[in-house]
The first five atom37 places (N, CA, C, CB, O) and aatype in JSON, in Angstrom:
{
  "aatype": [20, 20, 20, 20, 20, 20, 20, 20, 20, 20, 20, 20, 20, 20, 20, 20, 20, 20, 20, 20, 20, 20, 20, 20, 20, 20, 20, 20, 20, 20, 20, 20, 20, 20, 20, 20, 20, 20, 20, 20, 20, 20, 20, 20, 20, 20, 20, 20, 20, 20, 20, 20, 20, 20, 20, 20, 20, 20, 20, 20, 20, 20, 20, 20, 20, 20, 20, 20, 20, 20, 20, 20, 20, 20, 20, 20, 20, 20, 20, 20, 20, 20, 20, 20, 20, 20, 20, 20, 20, 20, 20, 20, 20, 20, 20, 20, 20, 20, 20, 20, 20, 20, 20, 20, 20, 20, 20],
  "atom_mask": [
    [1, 1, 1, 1, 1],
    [1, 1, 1, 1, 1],
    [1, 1, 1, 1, 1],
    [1, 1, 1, 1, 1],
    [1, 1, 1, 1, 1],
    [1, 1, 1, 1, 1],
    [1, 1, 1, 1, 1],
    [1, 1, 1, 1, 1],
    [1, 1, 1, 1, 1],
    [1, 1, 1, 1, 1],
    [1, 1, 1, 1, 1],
    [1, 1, 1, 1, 1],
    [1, 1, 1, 1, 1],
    [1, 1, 1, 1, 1],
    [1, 1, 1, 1, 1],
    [1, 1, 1, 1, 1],
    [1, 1, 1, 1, 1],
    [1, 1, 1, 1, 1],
    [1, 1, 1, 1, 1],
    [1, 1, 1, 1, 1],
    [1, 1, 1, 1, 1],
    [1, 1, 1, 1, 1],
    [1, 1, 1, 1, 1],
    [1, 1, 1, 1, 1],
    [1, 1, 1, 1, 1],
    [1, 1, 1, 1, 1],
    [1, 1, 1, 1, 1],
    [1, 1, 1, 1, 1],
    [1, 1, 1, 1, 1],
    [1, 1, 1, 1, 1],
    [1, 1, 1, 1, 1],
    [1, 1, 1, 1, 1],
    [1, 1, 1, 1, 1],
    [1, 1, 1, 1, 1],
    [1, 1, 1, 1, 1],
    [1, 1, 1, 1, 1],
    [1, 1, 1, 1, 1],
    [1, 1, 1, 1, 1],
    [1, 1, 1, 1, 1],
    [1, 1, 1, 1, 1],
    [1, 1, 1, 1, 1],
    [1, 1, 1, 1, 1],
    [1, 1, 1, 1, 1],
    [1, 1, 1, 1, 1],
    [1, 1, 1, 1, 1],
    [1, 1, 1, 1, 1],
    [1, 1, 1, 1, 1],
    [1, 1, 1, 1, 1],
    [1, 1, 1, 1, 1],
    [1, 1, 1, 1, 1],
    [1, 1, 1, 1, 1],
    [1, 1, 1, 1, 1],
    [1, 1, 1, 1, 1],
    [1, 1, 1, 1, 1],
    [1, 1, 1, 1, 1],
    [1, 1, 1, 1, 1],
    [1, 1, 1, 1, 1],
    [1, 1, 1, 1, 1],
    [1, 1, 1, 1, 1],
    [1, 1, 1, 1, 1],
    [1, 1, 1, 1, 1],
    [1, 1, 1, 1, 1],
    [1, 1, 1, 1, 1],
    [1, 1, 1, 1, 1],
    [1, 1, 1, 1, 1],
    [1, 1, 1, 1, 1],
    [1, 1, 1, 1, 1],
    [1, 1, 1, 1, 1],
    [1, 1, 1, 1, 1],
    [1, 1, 1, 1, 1],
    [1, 1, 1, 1, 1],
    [1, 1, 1, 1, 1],
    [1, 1, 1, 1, 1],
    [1, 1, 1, 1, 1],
    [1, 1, 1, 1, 1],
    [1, 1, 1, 1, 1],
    [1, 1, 1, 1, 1],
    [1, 1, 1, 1, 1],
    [1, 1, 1, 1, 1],
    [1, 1, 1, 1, 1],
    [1, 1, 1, 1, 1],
    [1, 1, 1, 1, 1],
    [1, 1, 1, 1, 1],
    [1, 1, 1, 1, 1],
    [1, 1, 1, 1, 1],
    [1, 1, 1, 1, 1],
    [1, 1, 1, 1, 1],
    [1, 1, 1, 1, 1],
    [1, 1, 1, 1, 1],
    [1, 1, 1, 1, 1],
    [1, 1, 1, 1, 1],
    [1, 1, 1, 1, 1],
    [1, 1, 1, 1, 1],
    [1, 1, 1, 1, 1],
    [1, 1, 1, 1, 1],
    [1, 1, 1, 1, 1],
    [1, 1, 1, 1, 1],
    [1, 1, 1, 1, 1],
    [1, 1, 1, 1, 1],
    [1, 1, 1, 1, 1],
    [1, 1, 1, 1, 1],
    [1, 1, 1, 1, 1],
    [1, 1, 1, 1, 1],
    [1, 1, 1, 1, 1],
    [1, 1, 1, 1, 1],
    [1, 1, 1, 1, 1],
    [1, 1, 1, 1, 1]
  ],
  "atom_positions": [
    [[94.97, 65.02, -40.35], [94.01, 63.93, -40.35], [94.22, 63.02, -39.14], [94.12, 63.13, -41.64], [93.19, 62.67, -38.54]],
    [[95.36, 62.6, -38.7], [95.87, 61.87, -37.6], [95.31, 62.44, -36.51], [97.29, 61.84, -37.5], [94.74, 61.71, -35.69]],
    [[95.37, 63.77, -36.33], [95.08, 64.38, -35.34], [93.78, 64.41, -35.18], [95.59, 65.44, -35.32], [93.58, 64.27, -33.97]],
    [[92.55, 64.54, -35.88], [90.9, 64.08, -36.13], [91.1, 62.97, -35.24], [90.27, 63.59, -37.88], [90.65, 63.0, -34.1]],
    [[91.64, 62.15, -35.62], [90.8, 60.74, -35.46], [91.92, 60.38, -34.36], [90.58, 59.49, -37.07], [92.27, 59.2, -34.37]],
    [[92.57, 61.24, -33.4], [93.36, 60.9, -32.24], [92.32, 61.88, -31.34], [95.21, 61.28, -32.3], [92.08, 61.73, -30.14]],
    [[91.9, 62.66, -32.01], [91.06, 63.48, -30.95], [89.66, 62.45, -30.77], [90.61, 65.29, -31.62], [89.09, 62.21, -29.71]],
    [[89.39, 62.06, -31.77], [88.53, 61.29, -31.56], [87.95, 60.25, -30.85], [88.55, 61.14, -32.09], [86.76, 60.03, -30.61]],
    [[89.29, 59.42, -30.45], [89.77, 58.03, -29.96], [89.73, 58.81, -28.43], [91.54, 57.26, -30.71], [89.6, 58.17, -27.38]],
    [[89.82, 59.83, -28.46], [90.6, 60.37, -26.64], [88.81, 61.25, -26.72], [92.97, 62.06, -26.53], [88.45, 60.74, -25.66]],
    [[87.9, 61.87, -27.04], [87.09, 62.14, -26.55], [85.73, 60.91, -26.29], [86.99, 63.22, -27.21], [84.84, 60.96, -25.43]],
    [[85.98, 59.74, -27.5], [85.48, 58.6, -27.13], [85.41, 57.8, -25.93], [85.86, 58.05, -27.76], [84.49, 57.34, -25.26]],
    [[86.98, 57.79, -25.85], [86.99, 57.25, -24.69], [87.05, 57.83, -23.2], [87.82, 56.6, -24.87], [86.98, 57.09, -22.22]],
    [[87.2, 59.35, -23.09], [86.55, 59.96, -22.16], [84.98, 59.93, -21.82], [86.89, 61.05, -22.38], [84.44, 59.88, -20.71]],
    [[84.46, 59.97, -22.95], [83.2, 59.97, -22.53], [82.85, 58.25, -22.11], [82.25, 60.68, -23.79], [82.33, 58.25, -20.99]],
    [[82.96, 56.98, -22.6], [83.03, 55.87, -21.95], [83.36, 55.53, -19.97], [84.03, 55.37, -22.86], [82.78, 54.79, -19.18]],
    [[84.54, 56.48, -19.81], [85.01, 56.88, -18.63], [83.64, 57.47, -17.96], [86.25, 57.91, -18.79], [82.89, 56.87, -17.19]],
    [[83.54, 58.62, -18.39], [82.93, 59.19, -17.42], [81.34, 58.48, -17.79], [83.17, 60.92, -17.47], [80.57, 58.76, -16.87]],
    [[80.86, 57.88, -18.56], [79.53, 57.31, -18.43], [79.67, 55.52, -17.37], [78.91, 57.11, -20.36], [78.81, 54.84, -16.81]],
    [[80.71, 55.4, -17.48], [81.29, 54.1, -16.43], [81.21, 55.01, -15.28], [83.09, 53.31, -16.69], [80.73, 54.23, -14.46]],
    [[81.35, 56.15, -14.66], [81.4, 56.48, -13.57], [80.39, 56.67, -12.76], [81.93, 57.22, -13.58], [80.3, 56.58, -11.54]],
    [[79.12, 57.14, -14.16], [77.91, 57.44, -13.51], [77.47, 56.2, -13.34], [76.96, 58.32, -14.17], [76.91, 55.92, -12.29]],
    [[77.66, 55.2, -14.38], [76.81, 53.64, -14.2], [77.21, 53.17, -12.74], [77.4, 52.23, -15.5], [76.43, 52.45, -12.12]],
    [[78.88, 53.71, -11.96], [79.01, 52.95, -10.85], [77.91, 53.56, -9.68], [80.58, 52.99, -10.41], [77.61, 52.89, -8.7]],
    [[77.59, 54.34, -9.83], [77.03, 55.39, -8.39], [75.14, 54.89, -8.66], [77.48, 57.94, -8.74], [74.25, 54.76, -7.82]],
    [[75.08, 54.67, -10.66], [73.56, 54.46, -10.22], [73.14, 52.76, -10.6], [72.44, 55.71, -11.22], [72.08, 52.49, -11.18]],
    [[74.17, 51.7, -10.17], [74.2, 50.48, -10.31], [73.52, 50.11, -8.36], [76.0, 49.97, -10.96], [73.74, 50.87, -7.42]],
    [[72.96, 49.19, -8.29], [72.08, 48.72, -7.07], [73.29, 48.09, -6.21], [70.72, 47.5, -7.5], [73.55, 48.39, -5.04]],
    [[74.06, 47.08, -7.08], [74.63, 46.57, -5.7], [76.43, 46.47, -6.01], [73.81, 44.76, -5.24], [76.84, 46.84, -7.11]],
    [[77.38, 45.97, -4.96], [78.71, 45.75, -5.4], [79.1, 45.1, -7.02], [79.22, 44.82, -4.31], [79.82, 45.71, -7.81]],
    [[78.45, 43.72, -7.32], [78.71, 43.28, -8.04], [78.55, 43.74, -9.41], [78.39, 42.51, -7.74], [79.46, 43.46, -10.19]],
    [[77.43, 44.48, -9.9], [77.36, 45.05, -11.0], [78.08, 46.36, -11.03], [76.1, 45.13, -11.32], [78.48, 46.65, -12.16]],
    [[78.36, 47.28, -10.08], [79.36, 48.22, -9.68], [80.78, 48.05, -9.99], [79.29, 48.35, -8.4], [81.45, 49.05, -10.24]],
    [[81.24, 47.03, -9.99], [82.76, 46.12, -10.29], [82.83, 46.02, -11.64], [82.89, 44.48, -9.67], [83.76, 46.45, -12.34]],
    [[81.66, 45.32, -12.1], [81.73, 44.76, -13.27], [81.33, 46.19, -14.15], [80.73, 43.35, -13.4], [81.35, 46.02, -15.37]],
    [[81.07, 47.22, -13.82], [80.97, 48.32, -14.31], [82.17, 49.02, -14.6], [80.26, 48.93, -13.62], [82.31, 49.8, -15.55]],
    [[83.04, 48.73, -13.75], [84.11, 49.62, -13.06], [85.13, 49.14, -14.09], [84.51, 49.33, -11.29], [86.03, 49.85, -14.55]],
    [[84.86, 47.61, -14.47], [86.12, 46.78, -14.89], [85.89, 47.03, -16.18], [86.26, 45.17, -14.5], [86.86, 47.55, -16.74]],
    [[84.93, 46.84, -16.88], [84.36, 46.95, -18.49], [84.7, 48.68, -19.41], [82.3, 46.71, -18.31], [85.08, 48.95, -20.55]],
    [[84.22, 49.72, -17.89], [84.59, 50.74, -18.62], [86.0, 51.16, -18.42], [83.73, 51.75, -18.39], [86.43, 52.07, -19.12]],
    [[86.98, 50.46, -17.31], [88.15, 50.82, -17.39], [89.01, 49.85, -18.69], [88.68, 50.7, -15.89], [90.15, 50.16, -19.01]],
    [[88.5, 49.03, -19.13], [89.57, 48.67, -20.22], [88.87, 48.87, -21.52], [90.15, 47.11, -20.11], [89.36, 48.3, -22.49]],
    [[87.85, 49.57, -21.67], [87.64, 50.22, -22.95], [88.17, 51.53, -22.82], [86.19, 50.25, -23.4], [88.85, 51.97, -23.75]],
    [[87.95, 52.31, -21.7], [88.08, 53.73, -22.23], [89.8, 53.82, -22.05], [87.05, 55.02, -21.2], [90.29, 54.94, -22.21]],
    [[90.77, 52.6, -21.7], [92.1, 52.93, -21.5], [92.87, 52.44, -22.96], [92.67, 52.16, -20.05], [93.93, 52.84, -23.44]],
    [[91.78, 51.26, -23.54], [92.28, 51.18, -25.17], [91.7, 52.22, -25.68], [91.86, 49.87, -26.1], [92.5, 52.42, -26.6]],
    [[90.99, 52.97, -25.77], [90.68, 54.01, -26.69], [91.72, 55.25, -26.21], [88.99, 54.39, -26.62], [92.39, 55.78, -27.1]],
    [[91.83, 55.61, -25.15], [92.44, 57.03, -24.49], [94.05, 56.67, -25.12], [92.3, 57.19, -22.33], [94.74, 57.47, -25.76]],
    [[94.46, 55.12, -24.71], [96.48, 55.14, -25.05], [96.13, 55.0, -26.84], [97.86, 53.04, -24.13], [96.78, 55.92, -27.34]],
    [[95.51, 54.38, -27.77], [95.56, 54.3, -29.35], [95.33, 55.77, -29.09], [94.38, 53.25, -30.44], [96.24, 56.43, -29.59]],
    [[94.52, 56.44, -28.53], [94.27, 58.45, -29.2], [95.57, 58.65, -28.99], [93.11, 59.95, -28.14], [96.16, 59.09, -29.98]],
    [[96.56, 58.39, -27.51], [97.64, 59.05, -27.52], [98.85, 58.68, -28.13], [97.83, 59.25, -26.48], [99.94, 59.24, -28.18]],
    [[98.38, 57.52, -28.62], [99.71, 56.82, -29.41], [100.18, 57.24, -31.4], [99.21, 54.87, -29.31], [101.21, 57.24, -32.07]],
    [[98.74, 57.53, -31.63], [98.14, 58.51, -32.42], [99.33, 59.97, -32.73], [96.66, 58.93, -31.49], [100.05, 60.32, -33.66]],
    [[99.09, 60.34, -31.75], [99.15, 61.87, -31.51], [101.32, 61.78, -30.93], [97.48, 62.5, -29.75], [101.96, 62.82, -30.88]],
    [[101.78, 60.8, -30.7], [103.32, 60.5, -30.92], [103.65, 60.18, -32.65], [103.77, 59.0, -29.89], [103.06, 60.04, -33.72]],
    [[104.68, 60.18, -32.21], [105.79, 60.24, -33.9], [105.67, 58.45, -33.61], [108.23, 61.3, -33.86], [106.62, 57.8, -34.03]],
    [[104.86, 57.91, -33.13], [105.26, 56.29, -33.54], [106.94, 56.12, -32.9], [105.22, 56.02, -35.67], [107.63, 55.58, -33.77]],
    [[107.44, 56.31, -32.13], [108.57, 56.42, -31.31], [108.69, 56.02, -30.02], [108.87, 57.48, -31.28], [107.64, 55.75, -29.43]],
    [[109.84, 55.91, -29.38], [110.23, 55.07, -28.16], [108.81, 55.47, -26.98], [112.07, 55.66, -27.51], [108.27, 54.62, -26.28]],
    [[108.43, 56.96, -27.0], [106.23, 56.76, -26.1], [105.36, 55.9, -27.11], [104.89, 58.87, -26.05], [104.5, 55.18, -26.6]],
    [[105.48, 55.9, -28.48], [104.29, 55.0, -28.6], [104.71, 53.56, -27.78], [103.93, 54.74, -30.32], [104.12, 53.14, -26.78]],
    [[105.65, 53.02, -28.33], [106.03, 51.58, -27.77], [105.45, 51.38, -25.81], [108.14, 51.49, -27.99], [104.73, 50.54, -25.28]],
    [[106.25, 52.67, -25.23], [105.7, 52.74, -23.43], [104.61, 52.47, -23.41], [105.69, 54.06, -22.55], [104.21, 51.73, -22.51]],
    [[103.8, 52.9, -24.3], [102.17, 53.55, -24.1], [101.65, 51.97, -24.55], [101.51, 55.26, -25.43], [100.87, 51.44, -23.76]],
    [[102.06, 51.16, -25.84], [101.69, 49.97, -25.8], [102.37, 49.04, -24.21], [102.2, 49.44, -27.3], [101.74, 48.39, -23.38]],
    [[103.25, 49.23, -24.27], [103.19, 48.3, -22.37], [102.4, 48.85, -21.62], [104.59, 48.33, -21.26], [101.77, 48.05, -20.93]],
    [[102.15, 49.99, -21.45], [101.39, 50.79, -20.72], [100.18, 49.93, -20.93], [101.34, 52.31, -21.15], [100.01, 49.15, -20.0]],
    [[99.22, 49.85, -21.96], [98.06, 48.75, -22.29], [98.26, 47.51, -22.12], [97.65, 48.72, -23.54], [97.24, 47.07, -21.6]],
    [[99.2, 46.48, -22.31], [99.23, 45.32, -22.12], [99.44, 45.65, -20.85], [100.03, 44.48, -22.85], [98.55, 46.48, -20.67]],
    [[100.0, 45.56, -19.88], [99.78, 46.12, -18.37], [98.26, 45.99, -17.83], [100.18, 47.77, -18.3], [97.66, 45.19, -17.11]],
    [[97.92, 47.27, -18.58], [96.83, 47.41, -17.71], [94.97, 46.61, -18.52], [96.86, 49.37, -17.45], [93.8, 46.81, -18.22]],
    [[95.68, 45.68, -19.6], [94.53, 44.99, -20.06], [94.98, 43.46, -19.42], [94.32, 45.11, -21.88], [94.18, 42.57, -19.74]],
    [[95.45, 43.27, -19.07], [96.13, 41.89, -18.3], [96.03, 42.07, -16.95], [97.73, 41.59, -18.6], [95.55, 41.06, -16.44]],
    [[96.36, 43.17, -15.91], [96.24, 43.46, -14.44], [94.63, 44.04, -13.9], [97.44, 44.65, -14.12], [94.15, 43.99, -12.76]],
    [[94.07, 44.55, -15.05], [92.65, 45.55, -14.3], [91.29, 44.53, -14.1], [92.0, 47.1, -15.63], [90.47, 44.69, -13.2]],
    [[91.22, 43.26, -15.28], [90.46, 42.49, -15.3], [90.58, 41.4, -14.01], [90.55, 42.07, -16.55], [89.66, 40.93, -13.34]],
    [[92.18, 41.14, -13.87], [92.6, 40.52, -12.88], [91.92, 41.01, -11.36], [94.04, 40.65, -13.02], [91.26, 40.25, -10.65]],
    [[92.17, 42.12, -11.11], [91.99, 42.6, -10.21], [90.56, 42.8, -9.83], [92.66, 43.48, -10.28], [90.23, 42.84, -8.65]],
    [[89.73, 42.93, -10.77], [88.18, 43.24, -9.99], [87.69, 41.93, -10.3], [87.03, 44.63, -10.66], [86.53, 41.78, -9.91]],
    [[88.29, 40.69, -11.0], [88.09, 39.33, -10.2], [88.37, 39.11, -8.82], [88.82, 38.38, -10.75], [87.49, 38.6, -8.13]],
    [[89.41, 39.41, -8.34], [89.99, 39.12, -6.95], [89.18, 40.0, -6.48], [91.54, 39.31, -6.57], [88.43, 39.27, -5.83]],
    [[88.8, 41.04, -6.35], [87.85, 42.56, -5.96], [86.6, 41.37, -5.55], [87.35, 44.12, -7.72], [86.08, 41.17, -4.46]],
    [[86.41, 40.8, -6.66], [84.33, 40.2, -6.49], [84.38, 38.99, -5.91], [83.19, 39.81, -8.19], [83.52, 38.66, -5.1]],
    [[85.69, 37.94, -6.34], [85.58, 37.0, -5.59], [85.95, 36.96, -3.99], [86.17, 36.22, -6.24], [85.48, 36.05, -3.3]],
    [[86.59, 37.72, -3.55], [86.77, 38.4, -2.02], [86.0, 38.94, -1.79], [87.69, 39.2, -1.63], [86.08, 39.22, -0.59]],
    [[84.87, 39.5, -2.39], [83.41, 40.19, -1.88], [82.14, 39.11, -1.2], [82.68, 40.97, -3.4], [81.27, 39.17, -0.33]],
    [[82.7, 38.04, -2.27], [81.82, 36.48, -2.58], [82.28, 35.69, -1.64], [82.07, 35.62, -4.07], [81.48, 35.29, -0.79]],
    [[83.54, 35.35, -1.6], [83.54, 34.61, 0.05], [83.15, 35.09, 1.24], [84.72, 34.32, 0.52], [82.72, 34.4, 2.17]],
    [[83.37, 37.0, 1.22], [83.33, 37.33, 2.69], [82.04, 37.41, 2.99], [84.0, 38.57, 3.12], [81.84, 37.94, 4.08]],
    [[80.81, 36.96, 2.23], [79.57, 36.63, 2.6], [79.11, 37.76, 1.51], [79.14, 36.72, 4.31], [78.06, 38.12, 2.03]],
    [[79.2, 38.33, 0.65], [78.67, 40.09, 0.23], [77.22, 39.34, -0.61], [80.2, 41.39, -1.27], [77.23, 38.15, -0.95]],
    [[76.46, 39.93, -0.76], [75.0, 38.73, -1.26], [74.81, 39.8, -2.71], [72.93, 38.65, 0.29], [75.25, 40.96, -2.65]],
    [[74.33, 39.43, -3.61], [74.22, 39.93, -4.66], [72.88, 40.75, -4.38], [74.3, 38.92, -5.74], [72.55, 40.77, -3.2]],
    [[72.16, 41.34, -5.15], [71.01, 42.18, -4.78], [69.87, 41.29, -5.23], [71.0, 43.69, -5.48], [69.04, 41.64, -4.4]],
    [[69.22, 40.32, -6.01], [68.67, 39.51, -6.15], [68.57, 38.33, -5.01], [69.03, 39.32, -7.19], [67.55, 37.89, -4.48]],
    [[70.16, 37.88, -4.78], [69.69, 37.4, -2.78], [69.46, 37.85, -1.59], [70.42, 36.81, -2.09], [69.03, 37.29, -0.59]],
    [[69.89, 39.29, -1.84], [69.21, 40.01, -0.54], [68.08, 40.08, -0.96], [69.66, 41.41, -0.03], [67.45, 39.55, -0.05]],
    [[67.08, 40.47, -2.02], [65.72, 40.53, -2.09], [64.7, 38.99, -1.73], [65.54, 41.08, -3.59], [63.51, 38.88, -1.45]],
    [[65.77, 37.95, -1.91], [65.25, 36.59, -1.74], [65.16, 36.13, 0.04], [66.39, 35.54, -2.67], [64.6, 35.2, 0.62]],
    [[65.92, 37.2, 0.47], [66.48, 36.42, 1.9], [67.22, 34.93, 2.0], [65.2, 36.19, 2.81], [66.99, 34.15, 2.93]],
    [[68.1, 34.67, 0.96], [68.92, 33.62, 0.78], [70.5, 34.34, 1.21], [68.72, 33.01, -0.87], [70.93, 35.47, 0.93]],
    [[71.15, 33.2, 2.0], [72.4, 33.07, 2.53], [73.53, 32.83, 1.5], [72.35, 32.02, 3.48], [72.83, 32.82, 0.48]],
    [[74.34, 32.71, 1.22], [75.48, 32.43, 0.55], [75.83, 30.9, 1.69], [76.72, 33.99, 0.52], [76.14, 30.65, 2.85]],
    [[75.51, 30.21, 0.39], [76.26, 28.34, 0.95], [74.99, 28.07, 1.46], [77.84, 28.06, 2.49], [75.02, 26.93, 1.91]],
    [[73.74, 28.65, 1.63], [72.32, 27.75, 1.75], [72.12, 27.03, 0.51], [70.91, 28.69, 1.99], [72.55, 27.35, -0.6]],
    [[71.26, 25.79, 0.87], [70.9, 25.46, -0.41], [69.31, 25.02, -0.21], [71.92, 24.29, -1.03], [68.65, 24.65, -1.17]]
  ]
}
């Protein structure tokens, strides 16, 4: 039964993965691309480590596999903030202000 519903958790969240991958390639501009990037990487990495934590004896890998998640649910969100707000200073215009012909810091 464990094993059902670990397979489950790990084909769930593969498929989340790979539908985050297509959303990045058919998203218009950087910013929704990021925010694509960031949303499906910390769902499909809680679903993929609970399938594999699942599928351990509850032993010294499940425990890794939980740091393994606090890690990477604390660092990945972090990071495609710094990703968008370094996009946002270096002038990058969202796709709604390039269609406007508005500047970043016009007002």
């Amino acid at each position: 039964m464990i094993e059902i519903i670990s397979s489950v958790f790990l084909i769930v969240g593969a498929f989340f993965s790979l539908t985050g991958a297509v959303g990045i390639f058919k998203f218009p501009d950087f910013f929704t691309r990021v925010h694509a990037a960031s949303v499906t990487d910390s769902i499909s990495t809680i679903l993929i480590i609970f399938g594999l934590i699942l599928r351990t004896d509850f032993d010294l890998v499940a425990v890794k596999l939980l740091f393994i998640l606090i890690f990477m649910l604390l660092t990945s969100p972090t990071a495609s903030h710094a990703l968008a707000k370094s996009a946002r200073h270096g002038g990058l215009l969202t796709l709604a202000e390039t269609r406007s012909d508005k500047k970043v810091g016009d007002d």
